[in-house]
C-alpha positions as CSV (number, residue, x, y, z in Angstrom):
1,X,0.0,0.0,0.0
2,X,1.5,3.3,-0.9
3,X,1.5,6.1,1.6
4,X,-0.7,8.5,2.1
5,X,0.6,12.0,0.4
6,X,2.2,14.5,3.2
7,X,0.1,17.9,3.5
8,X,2.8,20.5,3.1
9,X,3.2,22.9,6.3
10,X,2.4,26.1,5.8
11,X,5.1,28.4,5.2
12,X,5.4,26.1,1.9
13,X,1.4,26.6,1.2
14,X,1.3,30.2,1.2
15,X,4.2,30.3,-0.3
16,X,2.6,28.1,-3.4
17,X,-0.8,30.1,-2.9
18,X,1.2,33.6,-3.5
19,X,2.9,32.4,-6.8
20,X,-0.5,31.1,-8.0
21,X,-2.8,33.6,-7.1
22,X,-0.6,37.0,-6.3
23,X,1.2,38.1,-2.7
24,X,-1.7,39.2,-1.5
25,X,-3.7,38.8,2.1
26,X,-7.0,40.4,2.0
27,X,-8.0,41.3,5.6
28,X,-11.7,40.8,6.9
29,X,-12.5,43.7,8.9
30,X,-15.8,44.6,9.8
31,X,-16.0,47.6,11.5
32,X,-19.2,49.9,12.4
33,X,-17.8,52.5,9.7
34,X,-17.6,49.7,7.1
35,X,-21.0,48.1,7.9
36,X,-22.6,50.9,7.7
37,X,-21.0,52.0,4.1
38,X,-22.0,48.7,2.9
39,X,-25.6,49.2,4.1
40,X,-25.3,46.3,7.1
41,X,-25.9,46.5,10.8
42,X,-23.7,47.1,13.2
43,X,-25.0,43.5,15.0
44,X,-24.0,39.8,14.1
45,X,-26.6,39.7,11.2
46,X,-24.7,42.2,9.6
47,X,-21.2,40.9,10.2
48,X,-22.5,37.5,8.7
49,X,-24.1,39.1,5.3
50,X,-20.4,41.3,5.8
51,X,-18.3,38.2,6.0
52,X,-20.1,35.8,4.1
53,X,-20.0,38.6,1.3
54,X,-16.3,38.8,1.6
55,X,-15.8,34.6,1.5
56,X,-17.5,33.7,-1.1
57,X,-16.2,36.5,-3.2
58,X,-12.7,35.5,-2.5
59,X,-12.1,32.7,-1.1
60,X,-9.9,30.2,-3.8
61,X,-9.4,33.5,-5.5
62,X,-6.7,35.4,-3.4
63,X,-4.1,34.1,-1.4
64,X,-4.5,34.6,1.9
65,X,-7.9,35.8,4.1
66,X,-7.2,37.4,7.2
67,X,-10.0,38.0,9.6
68,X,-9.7,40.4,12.6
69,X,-10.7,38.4,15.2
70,X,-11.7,41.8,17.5
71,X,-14.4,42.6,14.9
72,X,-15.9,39.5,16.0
73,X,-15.7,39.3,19.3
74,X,-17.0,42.6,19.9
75,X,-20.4,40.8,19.1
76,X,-19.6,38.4,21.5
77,X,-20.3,34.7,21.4
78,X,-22.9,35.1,18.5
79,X,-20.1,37.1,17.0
80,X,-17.3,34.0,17.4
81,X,-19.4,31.7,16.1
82,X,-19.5,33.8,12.9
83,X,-15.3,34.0,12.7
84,X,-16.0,29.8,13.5
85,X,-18.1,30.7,9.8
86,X,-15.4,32.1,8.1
87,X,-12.9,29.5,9.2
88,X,-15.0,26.7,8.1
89,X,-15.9,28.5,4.8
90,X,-12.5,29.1,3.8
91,X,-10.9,25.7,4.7
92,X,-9.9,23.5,1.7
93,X,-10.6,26.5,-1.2
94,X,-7.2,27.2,-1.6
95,X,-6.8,30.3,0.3
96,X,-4.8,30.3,3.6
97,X,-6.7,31.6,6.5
98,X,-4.8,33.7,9.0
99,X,-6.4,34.6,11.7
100,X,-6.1,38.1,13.2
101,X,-6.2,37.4,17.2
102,X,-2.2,38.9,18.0
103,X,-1.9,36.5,21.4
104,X,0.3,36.4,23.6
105,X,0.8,35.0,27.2
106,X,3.2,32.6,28.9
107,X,2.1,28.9,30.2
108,X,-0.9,26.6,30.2
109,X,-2.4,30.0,29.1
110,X,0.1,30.5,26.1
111,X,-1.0,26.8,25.4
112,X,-4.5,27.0,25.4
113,X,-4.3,29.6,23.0
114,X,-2.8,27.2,21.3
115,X,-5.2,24.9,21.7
116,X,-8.0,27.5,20.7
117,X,-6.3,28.6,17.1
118,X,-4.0,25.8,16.0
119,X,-5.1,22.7,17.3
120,X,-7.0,19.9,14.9
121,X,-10.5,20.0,15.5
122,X,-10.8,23.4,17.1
123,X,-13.2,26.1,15.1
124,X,-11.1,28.7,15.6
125,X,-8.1,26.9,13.6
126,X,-7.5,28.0,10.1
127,X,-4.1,27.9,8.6
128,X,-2.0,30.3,11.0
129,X,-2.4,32.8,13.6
130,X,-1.2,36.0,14.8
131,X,1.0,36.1,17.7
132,X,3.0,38.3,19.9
133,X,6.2,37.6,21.3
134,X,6.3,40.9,23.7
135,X,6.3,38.8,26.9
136,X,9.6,37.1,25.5
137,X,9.9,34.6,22.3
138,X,10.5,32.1,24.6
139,X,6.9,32.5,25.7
140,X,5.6,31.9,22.4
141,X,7.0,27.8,22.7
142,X,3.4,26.2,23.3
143,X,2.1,27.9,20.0
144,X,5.5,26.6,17.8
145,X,5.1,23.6,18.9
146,X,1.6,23.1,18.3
147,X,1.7,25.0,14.7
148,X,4.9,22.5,14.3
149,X,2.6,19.7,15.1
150,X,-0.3,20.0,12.6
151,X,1.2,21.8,10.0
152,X,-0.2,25.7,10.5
153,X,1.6,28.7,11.2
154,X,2.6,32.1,12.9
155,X,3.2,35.7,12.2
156,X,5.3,37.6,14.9
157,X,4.3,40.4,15.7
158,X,8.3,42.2,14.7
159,X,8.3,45.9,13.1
160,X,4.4,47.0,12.8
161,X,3.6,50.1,11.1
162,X,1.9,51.7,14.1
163,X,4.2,55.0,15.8
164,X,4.1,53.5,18.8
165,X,5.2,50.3,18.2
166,X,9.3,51.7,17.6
167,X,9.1,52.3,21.3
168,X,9.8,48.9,22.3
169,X,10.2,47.2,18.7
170,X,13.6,49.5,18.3
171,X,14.9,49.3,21.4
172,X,18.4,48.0,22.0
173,X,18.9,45.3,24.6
174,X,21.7,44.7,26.4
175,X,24.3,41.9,26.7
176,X,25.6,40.3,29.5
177,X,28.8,42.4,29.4
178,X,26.7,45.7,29.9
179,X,26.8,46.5,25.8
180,X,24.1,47.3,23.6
181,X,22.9,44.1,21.6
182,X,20.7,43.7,18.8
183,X,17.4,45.9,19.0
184,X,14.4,43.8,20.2
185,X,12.7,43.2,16.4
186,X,16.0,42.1,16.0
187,X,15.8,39.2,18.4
188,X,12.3,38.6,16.9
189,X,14.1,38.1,13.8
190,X,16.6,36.0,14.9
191,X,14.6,33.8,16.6
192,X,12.1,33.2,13.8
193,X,15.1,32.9,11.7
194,X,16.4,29.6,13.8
195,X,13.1,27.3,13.5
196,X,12.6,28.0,10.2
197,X,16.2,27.2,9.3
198,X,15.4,24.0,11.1
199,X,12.4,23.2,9.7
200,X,13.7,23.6,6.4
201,X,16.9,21.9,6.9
202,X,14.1,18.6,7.7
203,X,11.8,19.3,5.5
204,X,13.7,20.6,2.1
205,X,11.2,23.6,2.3
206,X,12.1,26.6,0.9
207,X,10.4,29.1,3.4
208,X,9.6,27.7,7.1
209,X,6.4,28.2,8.6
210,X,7.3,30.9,11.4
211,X,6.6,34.2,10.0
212,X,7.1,37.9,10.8
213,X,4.7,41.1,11.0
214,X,6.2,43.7,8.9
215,X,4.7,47.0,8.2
216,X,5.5,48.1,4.7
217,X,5.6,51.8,6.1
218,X,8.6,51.1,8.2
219,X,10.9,53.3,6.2
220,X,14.3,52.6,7.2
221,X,13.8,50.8,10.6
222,X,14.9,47.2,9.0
223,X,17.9,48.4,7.5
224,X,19.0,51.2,10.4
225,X,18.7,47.9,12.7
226,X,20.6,45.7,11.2
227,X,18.0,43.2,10.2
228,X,18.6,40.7,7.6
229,X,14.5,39.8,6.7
230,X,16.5,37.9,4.0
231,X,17.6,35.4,6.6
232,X,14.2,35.1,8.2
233,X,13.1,32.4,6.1
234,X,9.7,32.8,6.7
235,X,6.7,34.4,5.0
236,X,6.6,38.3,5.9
237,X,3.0,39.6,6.2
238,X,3.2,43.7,5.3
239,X,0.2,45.4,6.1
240,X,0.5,49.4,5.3
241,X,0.4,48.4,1.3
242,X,-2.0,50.9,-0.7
243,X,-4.0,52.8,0.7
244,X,-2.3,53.2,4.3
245,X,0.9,54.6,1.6
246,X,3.3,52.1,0.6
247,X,3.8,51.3,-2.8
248,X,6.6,50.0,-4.3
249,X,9.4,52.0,-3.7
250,X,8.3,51.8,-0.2
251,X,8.1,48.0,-0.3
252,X,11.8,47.7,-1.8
253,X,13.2,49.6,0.7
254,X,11.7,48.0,3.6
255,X,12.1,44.1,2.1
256,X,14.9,44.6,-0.3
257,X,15.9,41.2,-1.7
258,X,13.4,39.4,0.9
259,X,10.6,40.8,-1.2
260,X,10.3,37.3,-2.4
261,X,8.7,35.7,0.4
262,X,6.1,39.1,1.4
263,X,2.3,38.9,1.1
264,X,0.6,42.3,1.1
265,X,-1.7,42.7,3.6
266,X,-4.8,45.0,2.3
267,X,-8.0,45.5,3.4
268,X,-9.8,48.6,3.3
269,X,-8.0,49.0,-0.5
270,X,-10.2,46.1,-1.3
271,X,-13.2,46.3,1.0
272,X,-13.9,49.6,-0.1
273,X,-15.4,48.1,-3.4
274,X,-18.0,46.3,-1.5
275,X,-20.8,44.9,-0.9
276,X,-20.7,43.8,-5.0
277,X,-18.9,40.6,-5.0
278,X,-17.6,41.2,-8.3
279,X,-15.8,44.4,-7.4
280,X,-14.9,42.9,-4.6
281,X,-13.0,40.8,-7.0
282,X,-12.0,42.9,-8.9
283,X,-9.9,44.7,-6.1
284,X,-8.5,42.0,-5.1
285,X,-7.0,41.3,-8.5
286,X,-5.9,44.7,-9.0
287,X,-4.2,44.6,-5.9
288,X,-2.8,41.3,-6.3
289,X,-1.5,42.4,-9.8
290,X,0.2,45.4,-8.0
291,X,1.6,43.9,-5.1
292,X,3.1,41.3,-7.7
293,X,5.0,44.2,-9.8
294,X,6.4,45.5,-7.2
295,X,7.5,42.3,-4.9
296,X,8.1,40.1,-7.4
């Protein structure tokens, strides 16, 4: 009997969906501004016409689909039910599903996390989740192994395009011998950078499955830090494309010769063009298309 084919793990599926269908990772975000422009209430009927809209428009026709898992929850548990929806409605099209949920604790609480977003079985699992590593890398462990384990992944939370975030993302930490060290993305970086080398050193995968946050409005900050993206091995989701400014000048010198392996993040460039599923559609390609020129 011949064996059963191995599912790839996910830094190689996204990897495969963004040369098929475009670098691009529409986000789900269903705010009360957005509802109301699309003529939907601001209560869970409305977010399911909203995201039921937005999956059946795209899914198997972009990349990645990234809900916002706060959008949801704000509804409560009527609301989580309808991000347990989208989950189920995007599985198996083609499209990796990313969920939006940025956790991050330490523990049996770390783990059941875990449990909630990358485990087989759970609703809330699609194909990777949002983490971040702000309480130290280290405390991340329950989620790698458990993405490790069934073949999902993560995106750490590294340079974000918020002002704020350079406060702590930049800063410099300090060795043992009282020196400045590498700045704290940097360790982010670096840390990413060492699973996915040893994933793909056992696997023969091109990118690992450990990924990085990335704002695509970062300016300088990668390069004024020292941080080789290049090295990262990993996929590099880059919100800030479009209509939050970056084009590609921007995205070349943020990602240089790591463009490869970046997935735009865009959502209100695309969700703008609702409720019409075909112009939803239509966005997307257009911003697939661009987001191609420039990374590619």
């Amino acid at each position: 009997m011949s064996a059963a084919p191995v599912t790839p793990a996910f830094g190689s599926r996204i990897a495969a969906a963004a040369d098929r269908l475009g670098p691009l990772c529409v986000g789900i975000d269903p705010h009360p501004a957005l509802l109301a422009a699309w003529g939907m209430t601001d209560d869970v009927d409305g977010l399911r016409r909203f995201a039921d809209t937005v999956t059946t428009a795209l899914a198997g026709r972009v990349a990645a689909i990234k809900p916002q898992a706060a959008f949801f929850e704000r509804h409560g548990s009527a609301g989580v039910a309808v991000l347990e929806e989208v989950v189920a409605a995007v599985r198996g099209t083609g499209t990796e599903l990313v969920v939006d949920a940025k956790r991050g604790d330490i523990g049996s609480t770390m783990q059941a996390y875990a449990d909630a977003y990358l485990r087989d079985g759970s609703p809330l699992a699609g194909d990777a989740v949002t983490v971040s590593p702000y309480l130290g890398f280290g405390s991340l462990e329950p989620a790698v192994r458990t993405a490790s384990a069934t073949g999902r992944g993560l995106f750490v939370l590294a340079l974000t395009s918020n002002p704020e975030g350079a406060a702590v993302q930049h800063a410099r930490t300090v060795g043992a011998d009282g020196l400045a060290g590498p700045s704290v993305a940097g360790v982010v970086a670096a840390e990413a950078a060492a699973l996915n080398a040893a994933e793909c050193a056992a696997t023969g995968a091109a990118l690992g499955s450990v990924g990085l946050v990335v704002g695509a409005t970062v300016g300088g900050a990668v390069r004024e830090l020292g941080i080789d993206l290049g090295a990262v091995r990993g996929p590099l989701l880059a919100p800030g494309v479009g209509a939050q400014g970056a084009g590609p000048a921007e995205l070349a010198d943020v990602f240089g010769d790591a463009r490869r392996a970046v997935v735009a993040s865009v959502s209100r460039g695309v969700l703008s063009a609702g409720p019409d599923p075909a112009a939803l559609l239509g966005a997307a390609r257009t911003a697939a298309d661009e987001a191609g020129a420039a990374l590619r």
